[in-house]
N, C-alpha and C positions, 0 to 999 in steps of 0.2 A: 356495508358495515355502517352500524351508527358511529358520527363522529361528536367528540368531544372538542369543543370550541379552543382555540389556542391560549386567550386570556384564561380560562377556566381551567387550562391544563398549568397552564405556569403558577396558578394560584396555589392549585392542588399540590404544585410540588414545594411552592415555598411553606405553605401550612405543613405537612404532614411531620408526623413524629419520626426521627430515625437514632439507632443504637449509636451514632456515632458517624465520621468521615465528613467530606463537605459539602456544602447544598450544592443541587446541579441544576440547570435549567434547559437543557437539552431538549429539544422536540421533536420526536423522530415520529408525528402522527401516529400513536401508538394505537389509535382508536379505527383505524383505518389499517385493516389488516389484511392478509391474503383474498384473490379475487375467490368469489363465492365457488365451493366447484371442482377448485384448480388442483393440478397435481404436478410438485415439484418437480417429480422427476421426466413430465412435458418438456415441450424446448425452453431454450433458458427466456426469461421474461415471462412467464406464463402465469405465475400468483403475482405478480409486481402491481401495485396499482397504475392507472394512467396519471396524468398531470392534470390531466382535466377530471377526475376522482378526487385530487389533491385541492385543486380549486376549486370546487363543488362543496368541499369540508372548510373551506378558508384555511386550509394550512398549506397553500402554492407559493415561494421565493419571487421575489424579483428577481429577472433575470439581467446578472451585469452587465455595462456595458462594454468594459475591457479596453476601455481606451486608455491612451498613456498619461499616466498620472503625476511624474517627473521627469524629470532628465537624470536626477539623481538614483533611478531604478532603473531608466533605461537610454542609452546614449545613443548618438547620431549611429541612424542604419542606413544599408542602403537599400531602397525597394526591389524586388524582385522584378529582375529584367525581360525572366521568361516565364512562359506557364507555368503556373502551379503543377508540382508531381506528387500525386500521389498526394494529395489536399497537405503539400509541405510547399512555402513559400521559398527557392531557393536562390541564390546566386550564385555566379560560375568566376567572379572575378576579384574576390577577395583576397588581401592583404595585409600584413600585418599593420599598415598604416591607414587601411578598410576594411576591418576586421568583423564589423556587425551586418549581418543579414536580417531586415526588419521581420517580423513576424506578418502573419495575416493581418488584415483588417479586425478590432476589436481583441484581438491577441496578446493586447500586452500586461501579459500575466503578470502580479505582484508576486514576492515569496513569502505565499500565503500560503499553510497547506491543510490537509488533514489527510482521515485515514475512511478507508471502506473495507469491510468485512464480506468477503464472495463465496456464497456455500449453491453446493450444487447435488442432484442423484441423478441416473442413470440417463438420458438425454438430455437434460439441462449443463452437463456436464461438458467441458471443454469438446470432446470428442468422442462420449456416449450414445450419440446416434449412428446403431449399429444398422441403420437401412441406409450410411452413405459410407458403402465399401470402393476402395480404390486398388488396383492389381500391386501386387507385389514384385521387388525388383531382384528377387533372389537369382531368378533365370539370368540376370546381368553379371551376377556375383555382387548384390547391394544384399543384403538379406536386411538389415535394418533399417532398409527407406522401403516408400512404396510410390505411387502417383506420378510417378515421372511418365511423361509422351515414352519414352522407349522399355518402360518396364512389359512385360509381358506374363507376370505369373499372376495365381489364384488370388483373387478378389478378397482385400483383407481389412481389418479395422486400420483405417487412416489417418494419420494426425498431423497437419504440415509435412507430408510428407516421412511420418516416421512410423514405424510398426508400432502400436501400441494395441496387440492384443492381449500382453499379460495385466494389463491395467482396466480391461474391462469392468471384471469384480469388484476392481475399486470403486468405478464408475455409478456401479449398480448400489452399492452399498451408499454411496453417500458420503457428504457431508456430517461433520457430527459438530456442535459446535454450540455449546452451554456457557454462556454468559454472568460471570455475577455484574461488572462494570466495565464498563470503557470510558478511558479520559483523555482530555487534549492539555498539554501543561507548554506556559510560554517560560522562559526561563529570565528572570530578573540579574543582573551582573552584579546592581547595587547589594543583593541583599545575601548573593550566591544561593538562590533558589528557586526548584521551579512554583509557578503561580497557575492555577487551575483554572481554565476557562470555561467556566460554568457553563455556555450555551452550547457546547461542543462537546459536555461532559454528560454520563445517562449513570443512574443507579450508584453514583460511587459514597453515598451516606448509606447505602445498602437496604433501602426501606423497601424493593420489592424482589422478589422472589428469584432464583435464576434463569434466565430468560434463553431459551432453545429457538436459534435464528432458524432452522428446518422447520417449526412448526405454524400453524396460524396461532399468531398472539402469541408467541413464545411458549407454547404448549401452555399458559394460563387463562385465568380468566381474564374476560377481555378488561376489567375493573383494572387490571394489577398488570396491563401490561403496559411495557416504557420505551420498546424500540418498534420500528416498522419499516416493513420494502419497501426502497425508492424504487420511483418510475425510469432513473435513468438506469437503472441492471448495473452491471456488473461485466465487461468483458469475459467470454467464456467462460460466463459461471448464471448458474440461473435464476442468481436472488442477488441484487445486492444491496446493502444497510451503510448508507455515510449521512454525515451532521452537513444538511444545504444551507443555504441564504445565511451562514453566521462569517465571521471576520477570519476562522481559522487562524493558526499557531505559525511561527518563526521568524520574527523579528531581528531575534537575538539566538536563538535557537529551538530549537519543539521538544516535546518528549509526550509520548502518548504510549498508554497502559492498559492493558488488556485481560482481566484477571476471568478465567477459565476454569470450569469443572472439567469441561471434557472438549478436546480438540483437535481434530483429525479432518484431511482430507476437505482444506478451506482454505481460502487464502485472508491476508492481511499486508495492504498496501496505502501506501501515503501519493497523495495526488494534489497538484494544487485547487487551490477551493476555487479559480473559476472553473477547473476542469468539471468538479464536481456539483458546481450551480447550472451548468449548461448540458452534464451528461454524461457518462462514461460512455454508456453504451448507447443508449435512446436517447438522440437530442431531445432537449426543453422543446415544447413547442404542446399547446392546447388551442382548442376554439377562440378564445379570447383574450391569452395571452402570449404574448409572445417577446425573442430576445430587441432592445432595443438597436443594436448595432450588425450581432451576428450568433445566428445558434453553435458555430463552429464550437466544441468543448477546448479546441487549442492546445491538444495531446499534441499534435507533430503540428500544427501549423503556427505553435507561439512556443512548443520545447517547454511547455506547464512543470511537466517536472512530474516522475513516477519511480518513486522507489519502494521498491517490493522487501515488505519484512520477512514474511512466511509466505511461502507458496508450492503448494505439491507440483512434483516431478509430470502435469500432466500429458506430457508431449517425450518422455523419456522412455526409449524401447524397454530398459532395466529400470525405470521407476518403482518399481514392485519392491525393490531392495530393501529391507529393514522394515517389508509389510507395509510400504508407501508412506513412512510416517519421516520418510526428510522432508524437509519444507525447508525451501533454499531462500536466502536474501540477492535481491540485482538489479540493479540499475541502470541495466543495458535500453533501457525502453527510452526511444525517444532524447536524447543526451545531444545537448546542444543548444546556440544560443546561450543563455546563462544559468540555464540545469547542467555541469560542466562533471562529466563522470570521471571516477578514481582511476587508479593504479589497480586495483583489485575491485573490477564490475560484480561478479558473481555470475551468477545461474548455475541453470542444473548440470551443466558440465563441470561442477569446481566442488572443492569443499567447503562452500559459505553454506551450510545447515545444519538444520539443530534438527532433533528428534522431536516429534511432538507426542501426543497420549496415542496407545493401539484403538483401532478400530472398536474392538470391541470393551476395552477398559480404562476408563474413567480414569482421569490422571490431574487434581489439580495443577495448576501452574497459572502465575501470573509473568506475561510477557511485556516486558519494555521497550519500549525504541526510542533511543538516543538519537537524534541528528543535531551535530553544532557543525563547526568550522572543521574540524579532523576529521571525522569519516561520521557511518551511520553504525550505531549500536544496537544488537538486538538481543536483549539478555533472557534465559529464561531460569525463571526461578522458583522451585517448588513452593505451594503453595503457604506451606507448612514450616519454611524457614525464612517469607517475604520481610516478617516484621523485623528480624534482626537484620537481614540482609539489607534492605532500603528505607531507612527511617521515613514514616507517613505513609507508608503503603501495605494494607494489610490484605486476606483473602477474599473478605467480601465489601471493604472501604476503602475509600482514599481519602487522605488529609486537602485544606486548599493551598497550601504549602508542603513540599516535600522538598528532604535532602538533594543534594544536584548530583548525589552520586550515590556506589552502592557503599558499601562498608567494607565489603573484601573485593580483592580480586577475584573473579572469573578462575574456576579448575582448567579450564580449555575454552580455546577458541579458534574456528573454523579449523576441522566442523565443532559441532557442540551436541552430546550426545547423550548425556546426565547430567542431572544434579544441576547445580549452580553454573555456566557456561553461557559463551558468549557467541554471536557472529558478529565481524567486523566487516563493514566496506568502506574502503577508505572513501573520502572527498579531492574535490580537487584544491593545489593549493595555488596556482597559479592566477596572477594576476592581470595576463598580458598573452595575447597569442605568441608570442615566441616559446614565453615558458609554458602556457599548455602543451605545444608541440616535445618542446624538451622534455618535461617533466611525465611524459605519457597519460598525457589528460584526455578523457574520452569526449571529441566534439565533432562535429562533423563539419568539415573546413567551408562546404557550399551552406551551412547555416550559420557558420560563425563564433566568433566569439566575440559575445555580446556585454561580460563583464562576468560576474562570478558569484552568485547568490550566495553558496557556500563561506567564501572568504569571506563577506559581508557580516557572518554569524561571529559567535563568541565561542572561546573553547572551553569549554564546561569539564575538563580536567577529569575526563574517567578513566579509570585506572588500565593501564598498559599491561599487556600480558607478554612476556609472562611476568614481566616487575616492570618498575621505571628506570631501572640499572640496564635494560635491556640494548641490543644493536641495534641501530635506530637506521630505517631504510635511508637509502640515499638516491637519489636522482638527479641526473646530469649537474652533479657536486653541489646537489644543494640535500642538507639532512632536514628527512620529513621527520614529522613528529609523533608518526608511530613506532612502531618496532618491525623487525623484518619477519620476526614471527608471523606477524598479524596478515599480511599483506602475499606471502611466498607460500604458503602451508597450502599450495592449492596444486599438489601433482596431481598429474589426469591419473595417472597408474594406479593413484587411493582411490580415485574419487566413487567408482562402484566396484563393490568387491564382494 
């Protein structure tokens, strides 16, 4: 691909004429597009550029160094006394009076974050490749696992272990996933608003066209196109698109905005920005550049922090349910150290999902995610009622200021299934290993608790469902600050029906 020089890209964006919304400065090598050739639906990584394609164009990140930058972000730990498990630094002899398990070496993640967009077809897809079949466990009486040493039945499509042949189709079909903007917003307390962070933000003045992450160049011409594949992928998924080498969002709190023609069968997740400077899936690493301390991405070895807005059921024997169009919120990945998970994790076992557009029809919606101090918010909002619903944020713009909140409450939430609707996952509120322990805070006791990123945020006051009159949960006598609604509404008995 011919590359378009990075000064000359940021020029082009502050010049150009646009309807309205605010300047962005986002570089996502736009010019620098699918390898020549490739075919998505190959194993995942397969149109991704390399890093060294990246530095060839001059558009390659430093890679951080991740060392510890305060005591005020990260307090005395103790090092890891035994080998590393499973590239997770642990200790076995913590207490509440030695509560911090250090991370890895160059691990010590800020609470920095942003977001990556994972689309996939037929082998690039989590468990799409239909030539790595594993026996069924039906002959056991397991009929919805498969892969186990003692299974003995017919050879089937396998996914961790779980039947996933009615999700094939899905697999095959694809990703669908039409862009007007994506923005990253850090949220001001002084002014009660959030503030747009332009290097992390692509198309939200709305000057280029909507952008299709399944295609090369966003099915445009290469002139007019504004996002592009990273080299580090995407976790089971075989494209992925996040904002590298910039400061990422949550000081005080995040909110990042996602406004869609069409959205199906893709995920949308928040990671911290070293996770994302060093790699989700393909470690950083080129001929001539390389990390200065450690390529580790510091997903499980520093607990970066991974919370999942949207993401299809791919590993769920009944995923197919509602035509595969749940897409769950969870924060079960990697929880620990001072990424410190809720009361209400999620996944696809629960009712944390919204519905997103069908397969085959076209559905605007512009999606939000809230994370402050109380939990993560995932609002979705027809396209067609944004501007009333969220002052500054319209179908194809964003303001560089917008409201800290919606104007109505949320019809429903978890699950969310029409219309104006929410998912919630709470945060932790605890400040101290005892009350995580008490308060049922999800950490993991051989990594720690390391202090509370979370608490750290501000509460940016979005509206409580079903009112703020609401019965507010309680935990070992202390009242959290949601409602019991928000956090209980998750029977297994609903949750596929």
């Amino acid at each position: 691909s011919s590359f378009q020089p990075r000064a000359t890209m940021l020029l082009t964006v502050l010049l150009r004429s646009a309807a309205g919304g605010s300047p962005w400065t986002g570089d996502m090598h736009p010019s620098i597009g699918f390898n020549a050739g490739c075919d998505l639906g190959d194993v995942p990584g397969a149109c991704a550029p390399t890093y060294d394609n990246l530095r060839d164009g001059g558009a390659l990140w430093d890679c951080p160094d991740g060392e510890r930058q305060s005591n005020s972000t990260w307090p005395a730990c103790e090092a890891a006394k035994k080998p590393i498990i499973g590239n997770n630094p642990l200790c076995f002899d913590l207490t509440a009076s030695n509560p911090c398990c250090c991370p890895d070496t160059g691990c010590f993640a800020e609470p920095r974050f942003n977001t990556i967009i994972g689309v996939c077809r037929n082998q690039s897809c989590a468990c799409g490749n239909r030539r790595t079949l594993q026996k069924s466990c039906a002959p056991q009486g397991r009929p919805d696992q498969c892969g186990a040493p003692d299974c003995t039945g017919e050879p089937i499509v396998c996914c961790s272990g779980v039947d996933v042949r009615s999700l094939v189709p899905y697999y095959d079909l694809g990703s669908k996933a039409q862009i007007n903007y994506w923005a990253a917003y850090e949220f001001d307390p002084a002014d009660n608003q959030w503030h747009i962070q332009e290097e992390s933000s692509f198309n939200t003045d709305g000057s280029r066209p909507t952008f299709d992450l399944t295609e090369p160049f966003g099915g445009l011409d290469p002139s007019e196109a504004w996002l592009g594949p990273q080299p580090g992928g995407s976790v089971f998924w075989g494209l992925g698109y996040y904002p590298a080498g910039v400061k990422g969002v949550g000081e005080n709190a995040a909110m990042f905005v996602l406004s869609t023609e069409h959205f199906f069968g893709a995920t949308w997740y928040m990671l911290n920005q070293l996770t994302l400077d060093r790699g989700p899936a393909t470690p950083y690493s080129s001929s001539t550049a390389t990390c200065p301390v450690s390529s580790n991405n510091c997903w499980a070895a520093g607990n970066g922090g991974e919370m999942d807005f949207l993401e299809s059921p791919w590993n769920r024997k009944d995923g197919d349910v509602d035509g595969y169009r749940r897409s769950f919120s969870s924060q079960n990945n990697q929880m620990g150290r001072q990424f410190n998970g809720g009361v209400n994790t999620g996944g696809f076992h629960t009712n944390n999902y919204l519905l997103t557009a069908d397969v085959n029809t076209p559905e605007p919606i512009v999606y939000v995610a809230v994370v402050d101090k109380i939990g993560n918010w995932v609002y979705r909002i027809p396209a067609s009622e944004v501007e009333s619903i969220w002052p500054g944020l319209a179908r194809t713009t964003a303001e560089a200021t917008v409201a800290a909140r919606p104007t109505q409450t949320p019809t429903s939430v978890n699950p969310c299934r029409d219309g104006f609707c929410a998912i919630f996952t709470s945060n932790c509120q605890a400040t101290t290993w005892e009350d995580a322990l008490a308060q049922n805070c999800g950490f993991n006791q051989n990594q720690g608790f390391c202090g509370n990123w979370f608490n750290r945020m501000v509460d940016t006051q979005q509206p409580l469902f079903p009112s703020a009159a609401c019965q507010r949960d309680v935990r070992s006598g202390v009242t959290m600050p949601w409602c019991i609604e928000m956090v209980n509404n998750t029977p297994s008995a609903e949750v596929f029906v």
